[in-house]
Structures are given as C-alpha cells and as structure tokens.
C-alpha positions as CSV (number, residue, x, y, z in Angstrom):
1,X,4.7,15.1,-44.5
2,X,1.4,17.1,-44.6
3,X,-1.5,15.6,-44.8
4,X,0.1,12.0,-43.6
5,X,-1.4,10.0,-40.9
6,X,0.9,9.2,-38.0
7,X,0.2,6.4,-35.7
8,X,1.7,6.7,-32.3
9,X,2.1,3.6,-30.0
10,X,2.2,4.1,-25.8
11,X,4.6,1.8,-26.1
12,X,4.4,0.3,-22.4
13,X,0.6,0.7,-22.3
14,X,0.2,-1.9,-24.7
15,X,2.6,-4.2,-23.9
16,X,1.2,-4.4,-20.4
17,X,-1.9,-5.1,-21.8
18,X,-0.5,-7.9,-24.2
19,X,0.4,-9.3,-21.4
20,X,-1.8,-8.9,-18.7
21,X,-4.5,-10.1,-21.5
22,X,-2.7,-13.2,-22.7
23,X,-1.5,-16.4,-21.5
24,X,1.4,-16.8,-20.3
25,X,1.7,-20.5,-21.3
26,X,3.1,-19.2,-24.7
27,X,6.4,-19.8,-24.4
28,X,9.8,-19.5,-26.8
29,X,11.2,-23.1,-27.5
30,X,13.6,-22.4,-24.1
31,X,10.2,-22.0,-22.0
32,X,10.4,-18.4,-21.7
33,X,7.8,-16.6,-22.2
34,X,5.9,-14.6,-24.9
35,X,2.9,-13.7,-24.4
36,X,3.3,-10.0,-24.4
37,X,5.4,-10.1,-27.4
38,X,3.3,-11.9,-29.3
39,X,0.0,-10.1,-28.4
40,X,2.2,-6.4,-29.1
41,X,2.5,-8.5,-33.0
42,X,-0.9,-8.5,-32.7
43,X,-1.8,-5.0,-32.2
44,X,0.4,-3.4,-34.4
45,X,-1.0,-5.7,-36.9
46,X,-4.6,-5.2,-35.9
47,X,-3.6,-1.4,-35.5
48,X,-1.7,-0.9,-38.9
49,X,-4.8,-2.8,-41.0
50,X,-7.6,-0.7,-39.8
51,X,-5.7,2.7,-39.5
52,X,-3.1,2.9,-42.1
53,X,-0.8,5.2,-41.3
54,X,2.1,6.6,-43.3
55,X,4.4,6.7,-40.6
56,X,4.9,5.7,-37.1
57,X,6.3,5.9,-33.9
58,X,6.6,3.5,-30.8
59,X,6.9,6.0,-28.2
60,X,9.6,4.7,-25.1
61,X,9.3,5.6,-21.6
62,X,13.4,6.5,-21.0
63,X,12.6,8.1,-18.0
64,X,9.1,6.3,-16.1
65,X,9.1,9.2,-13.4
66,X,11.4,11.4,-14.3
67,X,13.0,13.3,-11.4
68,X,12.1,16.6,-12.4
69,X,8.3,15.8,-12.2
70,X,9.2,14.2,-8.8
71,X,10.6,17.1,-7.0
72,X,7.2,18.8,-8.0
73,X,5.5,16.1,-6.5
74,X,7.1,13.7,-4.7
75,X,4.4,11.1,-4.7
76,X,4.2,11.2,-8.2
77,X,4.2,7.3,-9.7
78,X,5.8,6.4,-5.7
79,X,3.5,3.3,-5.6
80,X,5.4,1.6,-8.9
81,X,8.8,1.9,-7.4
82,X,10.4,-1.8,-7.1
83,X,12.0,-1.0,-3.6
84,X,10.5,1.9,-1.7
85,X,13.7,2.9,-0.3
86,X,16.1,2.4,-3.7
87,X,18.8,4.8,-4.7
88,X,19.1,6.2,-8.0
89,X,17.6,5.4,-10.4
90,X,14.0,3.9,-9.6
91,X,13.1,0.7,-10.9
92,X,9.0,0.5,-12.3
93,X,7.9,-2.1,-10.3
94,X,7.3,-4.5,-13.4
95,X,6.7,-8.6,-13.5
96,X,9.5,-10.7,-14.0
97,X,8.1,-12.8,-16.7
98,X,7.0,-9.5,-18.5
99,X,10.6,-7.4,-17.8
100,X,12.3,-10.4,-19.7
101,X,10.3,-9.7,-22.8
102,X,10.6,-6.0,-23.5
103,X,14.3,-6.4,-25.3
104,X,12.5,-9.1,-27.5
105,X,9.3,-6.4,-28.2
106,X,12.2,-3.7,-28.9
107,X,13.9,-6.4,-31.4
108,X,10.7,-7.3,-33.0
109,X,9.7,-3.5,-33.2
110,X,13.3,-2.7,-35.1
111,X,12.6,-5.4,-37.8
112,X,9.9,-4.3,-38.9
113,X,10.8,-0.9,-39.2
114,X,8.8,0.9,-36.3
115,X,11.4,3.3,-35.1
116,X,11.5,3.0,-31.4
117,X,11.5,6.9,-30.1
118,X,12.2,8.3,-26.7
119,X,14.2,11.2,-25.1
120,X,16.3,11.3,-21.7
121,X,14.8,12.6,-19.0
122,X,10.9,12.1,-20.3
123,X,8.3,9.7,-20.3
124,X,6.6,8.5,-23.2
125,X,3.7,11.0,-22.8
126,X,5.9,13.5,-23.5
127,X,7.5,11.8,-26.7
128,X,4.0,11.4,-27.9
129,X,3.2,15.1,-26.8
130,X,5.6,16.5,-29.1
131,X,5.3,14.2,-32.3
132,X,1.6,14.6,-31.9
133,X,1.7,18.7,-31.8
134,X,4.8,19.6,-34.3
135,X,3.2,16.7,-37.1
136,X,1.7,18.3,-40.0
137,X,-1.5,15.8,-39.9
138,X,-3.6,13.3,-38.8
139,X,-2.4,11.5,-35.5
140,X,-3.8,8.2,-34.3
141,X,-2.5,7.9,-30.4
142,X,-3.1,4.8,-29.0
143,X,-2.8,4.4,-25.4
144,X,-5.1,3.5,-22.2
145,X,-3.5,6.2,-20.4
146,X,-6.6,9.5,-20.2
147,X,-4.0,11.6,-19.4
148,X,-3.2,11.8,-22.9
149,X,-6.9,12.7,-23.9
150,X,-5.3,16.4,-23.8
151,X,-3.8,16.3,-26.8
152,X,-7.4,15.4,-28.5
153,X,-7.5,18.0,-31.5
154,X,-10.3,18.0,-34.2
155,X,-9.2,20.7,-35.9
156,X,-5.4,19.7,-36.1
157,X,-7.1,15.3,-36.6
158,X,-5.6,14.4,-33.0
159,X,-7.8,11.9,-31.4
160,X,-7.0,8.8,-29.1
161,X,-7.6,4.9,-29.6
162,X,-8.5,4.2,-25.8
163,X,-9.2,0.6,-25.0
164,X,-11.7,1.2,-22.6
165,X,-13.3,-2.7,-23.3
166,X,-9.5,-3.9,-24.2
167,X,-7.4,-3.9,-27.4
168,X,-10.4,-5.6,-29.6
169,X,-12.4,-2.7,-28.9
170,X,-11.1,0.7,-29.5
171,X,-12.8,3.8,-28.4
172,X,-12.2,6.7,-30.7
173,X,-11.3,9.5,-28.5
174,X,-12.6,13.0,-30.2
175,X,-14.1,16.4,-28.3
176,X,-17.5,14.8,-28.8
177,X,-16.0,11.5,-27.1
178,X,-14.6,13.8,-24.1
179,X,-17.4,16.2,-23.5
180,X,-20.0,13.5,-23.3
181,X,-17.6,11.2,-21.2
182,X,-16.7,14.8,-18.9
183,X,-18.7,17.1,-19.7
184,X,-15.1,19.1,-20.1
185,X,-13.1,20.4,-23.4
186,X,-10.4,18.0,-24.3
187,X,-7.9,21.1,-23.9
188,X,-9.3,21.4,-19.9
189,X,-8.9,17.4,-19.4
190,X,-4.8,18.2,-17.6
191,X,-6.6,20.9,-14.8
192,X,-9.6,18.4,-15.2
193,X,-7.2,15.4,-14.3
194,X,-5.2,17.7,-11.9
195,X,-8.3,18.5,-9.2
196,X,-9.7,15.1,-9.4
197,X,-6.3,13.5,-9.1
198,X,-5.2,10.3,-10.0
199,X,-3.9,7.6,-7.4
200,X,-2.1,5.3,-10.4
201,X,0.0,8.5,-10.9
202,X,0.0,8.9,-7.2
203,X,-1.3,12.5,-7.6
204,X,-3.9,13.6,-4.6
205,X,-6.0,15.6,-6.4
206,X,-8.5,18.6,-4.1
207,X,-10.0,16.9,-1.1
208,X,-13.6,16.2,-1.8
209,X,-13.5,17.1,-5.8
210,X,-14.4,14.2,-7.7
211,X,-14.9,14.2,-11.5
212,X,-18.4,16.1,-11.0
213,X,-17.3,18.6,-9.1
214,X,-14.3,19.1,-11.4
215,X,-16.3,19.5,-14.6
216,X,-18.5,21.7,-13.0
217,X,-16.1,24.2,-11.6
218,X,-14.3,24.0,-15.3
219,X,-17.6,24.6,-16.9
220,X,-18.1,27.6,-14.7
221,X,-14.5,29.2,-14.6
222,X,-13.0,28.1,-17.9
223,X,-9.4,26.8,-16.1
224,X,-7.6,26.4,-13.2
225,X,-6.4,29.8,-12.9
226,X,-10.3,31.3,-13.4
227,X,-11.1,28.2,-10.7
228,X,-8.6,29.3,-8.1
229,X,-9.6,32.8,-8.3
230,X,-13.0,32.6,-8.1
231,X,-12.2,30.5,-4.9
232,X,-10.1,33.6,-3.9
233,X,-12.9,35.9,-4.4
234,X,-15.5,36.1,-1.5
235,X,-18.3,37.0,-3.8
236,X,-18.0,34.1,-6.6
237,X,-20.1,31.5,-5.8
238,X,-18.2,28.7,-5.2
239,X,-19.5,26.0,-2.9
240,X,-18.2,26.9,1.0
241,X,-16.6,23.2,1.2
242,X,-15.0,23.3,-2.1
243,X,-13.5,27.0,-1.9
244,X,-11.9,26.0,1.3
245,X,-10.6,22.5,-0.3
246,X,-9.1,24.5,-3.1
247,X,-7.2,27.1,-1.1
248,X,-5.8,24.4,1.1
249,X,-4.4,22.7,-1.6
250,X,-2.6,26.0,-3.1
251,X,0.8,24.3,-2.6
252,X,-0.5,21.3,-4.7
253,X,-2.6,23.1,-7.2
254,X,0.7,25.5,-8.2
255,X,3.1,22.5,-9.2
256,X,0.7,20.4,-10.3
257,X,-0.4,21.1,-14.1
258,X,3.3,21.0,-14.6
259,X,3.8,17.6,-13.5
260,X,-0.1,16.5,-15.3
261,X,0.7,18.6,-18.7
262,X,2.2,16.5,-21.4
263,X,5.6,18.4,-22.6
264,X,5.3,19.6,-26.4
265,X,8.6,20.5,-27.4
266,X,10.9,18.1,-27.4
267,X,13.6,18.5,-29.7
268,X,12.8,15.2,-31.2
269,X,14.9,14.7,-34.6
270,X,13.8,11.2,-36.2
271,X,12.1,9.8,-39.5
272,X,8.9,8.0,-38.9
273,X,8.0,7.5,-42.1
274,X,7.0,3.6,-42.9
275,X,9.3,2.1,-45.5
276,X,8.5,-1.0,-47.9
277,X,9.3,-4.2,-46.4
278,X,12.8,-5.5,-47.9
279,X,14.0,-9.3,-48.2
280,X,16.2,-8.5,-45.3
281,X,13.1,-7.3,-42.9
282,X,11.5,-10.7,-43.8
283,X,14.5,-13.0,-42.9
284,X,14.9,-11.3,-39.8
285,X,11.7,-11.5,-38.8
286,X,11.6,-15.7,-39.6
287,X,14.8,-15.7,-37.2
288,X,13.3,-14.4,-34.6
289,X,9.9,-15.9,-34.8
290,X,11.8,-19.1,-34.9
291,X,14.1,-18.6,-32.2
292,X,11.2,-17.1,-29.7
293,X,8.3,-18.9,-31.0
294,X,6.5,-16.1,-31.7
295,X,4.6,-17.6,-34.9
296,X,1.6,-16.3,-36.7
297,X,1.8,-12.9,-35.1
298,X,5.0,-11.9,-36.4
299,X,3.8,-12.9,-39.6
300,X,0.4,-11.0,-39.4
301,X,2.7,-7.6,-38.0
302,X,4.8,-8.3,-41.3
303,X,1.8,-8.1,-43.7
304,X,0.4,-5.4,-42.4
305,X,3.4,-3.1,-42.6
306,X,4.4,-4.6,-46.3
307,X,0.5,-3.7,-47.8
308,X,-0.3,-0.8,-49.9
C-alpha cells in the first residue's frame, strides 16, 4: 500500500546473531535449546516497537548458494559447505544446537503472523531485493549482511538497520551512512563489494585492491565498466600495478556483478500486510512458549505486533 512502511527481516542473519549472542543454557523443558529462538522474539519485538511497520516480511534463504551463482563462481559461499565433497544439495555448515531451532523460529514466526517468504532457487538477498524495489514505500531492511547496502534508496525511503555494535545498537544505513563509511554511492557498493571481494562469500576480489583503492577507482570512473576501460586504455591514469591487476582478473570481473548484484524481480506474489492479533494467535503463542520455554519473549513479540 503506498506510503506503508515495510520491515524486512534477513531472516538467518538474525537468527545467527540470536544465537551466537545468547546463552545457550536456555533451554525448552526437554533441555533443548532456545536461545536463538528466544533472542529472534526479541528482535522482532525490539524491531516492531521502534520502527512500526504496516507490513512485513521474514525473508528465507531456500536456496543458501544457489547453483546458478555457483557456476559463475565456483568458490562462491565454498567455505560454509557441511562436507566439502557432498553431492547435491549442499548443506550450510550450521551448529547443531542452532539447526534444531530454526523449525521452532519458523513456528513462532507463523503465529504471529510474519509471513515467512522465500523463492526456489534464491537466497534471501534476493527475496529482500525484490520486496524492497517493487514496494510502494518506506522499507526498513534489517540485516548484518553489507552486501545489501545496495539497495540503500533515499529517494524511494530504502535504508538498512546494520548491527555493526549488535542487535541493541542499530546503525541506520542511508547514502550519507555509505559515503562517509566508503566514500562510494550506495548504488556503486555491488562493483564496490565486487573488486574488494569478500572471503565470507568466498569471492576473491582484484589482487591488491582493498576498499581504498576501490572507492577511489569508483570515484574516478563512475562503475565497473568506466573502471575496466580506463584500465584498457593506455592513456587513463590508472595506477601501473592496479591496471595490470584489473586486466588479469577479466575472467572474474565479467561474472562477478552477477553473482554480487541482489536479483530484483522475483515474481514474488504474497500479502505482508500485518494483521490484528486474534484470540487464536494468542493461544497458540501460550502453547508454544509453554512447550519450548520460550517465556517473556514470546510475550513481548506478541505485544508488539497486537499495538496500534
């Protein structure tokens, strides 16, 4: 609906960080544990009071590295496979005590009325991508992952809730934010990401082109296309060690916006607008605190979504 806020959750991002950043002595009555569920309560709690959104979306990884992005690059998220040599399909190498926990976050997300949305073959970056760019609005994207700084748009009201000092502490990501943090445009921050690389992705980046060198070239050339040929071009004056980096890496540089670029056109068909909490959403909710042991953060999630 125009004019709406929409709040968008990285989904995995913060549930790593629930539980990476809680103990895991909270248990569920059968010892196991909860910490990630009850800390992901938390933040959409913590996240629905201070932003208030009209609608929402918990954006799902159903594709981690998706295969497409892999035959681009074959590195691409390599490091996070469970077993280096497993067949089809790749497991994200992902704690035991957390992978028990995500069907409970997914239960606890569909009681209170956060549709969960993904799409075959994508990651959630791409999800978010899309619902970010096609919503008539203002879009709150919250997620530690800077890749997603790209979609940071103050015309359109796009900016990122980054916890750069964890979840208590939100950075709010505008092109102020980006240019002061980069020295870069938040629409160059993909080609940015691409010639710096990033080894969590497992992308290589240009030999010897660090963030500096990056922002520099970007602030000269515009893009990667005004970047690569001004390397191509004897004349330009392009540093002798980076101009060779840059046409070494030609085979990398032509794949690799494809595989950094969030998608934007999904053909994502769902209603994420928030709806009053019912009798029905409360008694579910009391179940499944009780059976997990999930206590006052469910009930904090709950009054968040049922305010004004």
């Amino acid at each position: 609906m125009p004019g709406q806020k929409l709040l968008l959750l990285d989904s995995a991002s913060l549930y790593f960080r629930a539980f990476f950043g809680m103990p895991d002595s909270l248990r569920a009555p059968d010892g196991t544990p909860v910490n990630a569920v009850r800390g992901m309560l938390d933040f959409v709690a913590t996240l629905v009071d201070t932003t208030r959104p009209s609608a929402i979306a918990a954006c799902w990884d159903n594709d981690w590295r998706p295969a497409w992005r892999v035959e681009l690059i074959p590195s691409y998220k390599e490091h996070r496979v469970e077993a280096p040599k497993a067949t089809e399909p790749d497991v994200e190498e992902t704690p035991d005590l957390l992978d028990v926990q995500v069907p409970v976050i997914a239960r606890a997300l569909q009681i209170l009325g956060i549709p969960i949305v993904g799409a075959d073959g994508y990651e959630a970056d791409d999800v978010i991508g899309t619902l970010a760019t096609t919503w008539d609005g203002p879009v709150d994207i919250v997620t530690g992952d800077r890749d997603l700084f790209q979609l940071v748009d103050d015309d359109r009201g796009v900016r990122v809730l980054y916890p750069a000092k964890g979840m208590s502490k939100l950075e709010s990501v505008d092109a102020a934010w980006v240019r002061e943090r980069y020295g870069i445009e938040p629409r160059q921050y993909a080609d940015f990401a691409v010639l710096r690389g990033d080894p969590s992705d497992g992308l290589p980046g240009v030999a010897g082109i660090g963030e500096k060198t990056a922002a520099s070239l970007l602030a000269s050339y515009g893009d990667l296309d005004g970047i690569l040929a001004a390397a191509a071009d004897r004349h330009a004056k392009v540093a002798p060690r980076a101009r060779a980096n840059l046409l070494a890496s030609a085979d990398y540089l032509a794949v690799a916006p494809r595989v950094v670029e969030v998608v934007r056109d999904l053909p994502l068909d769902v209603d994420l607008t928030l709806r009053p909490v019912s009798s029905e959403q409360v008694r579910e909710m009391a179940e499944l605190a009780e059976a997990w042991g999930l206590g006052r953060p469910a009930e904090r999630a709950l009054t968040a979504l049922a305010a004004p």
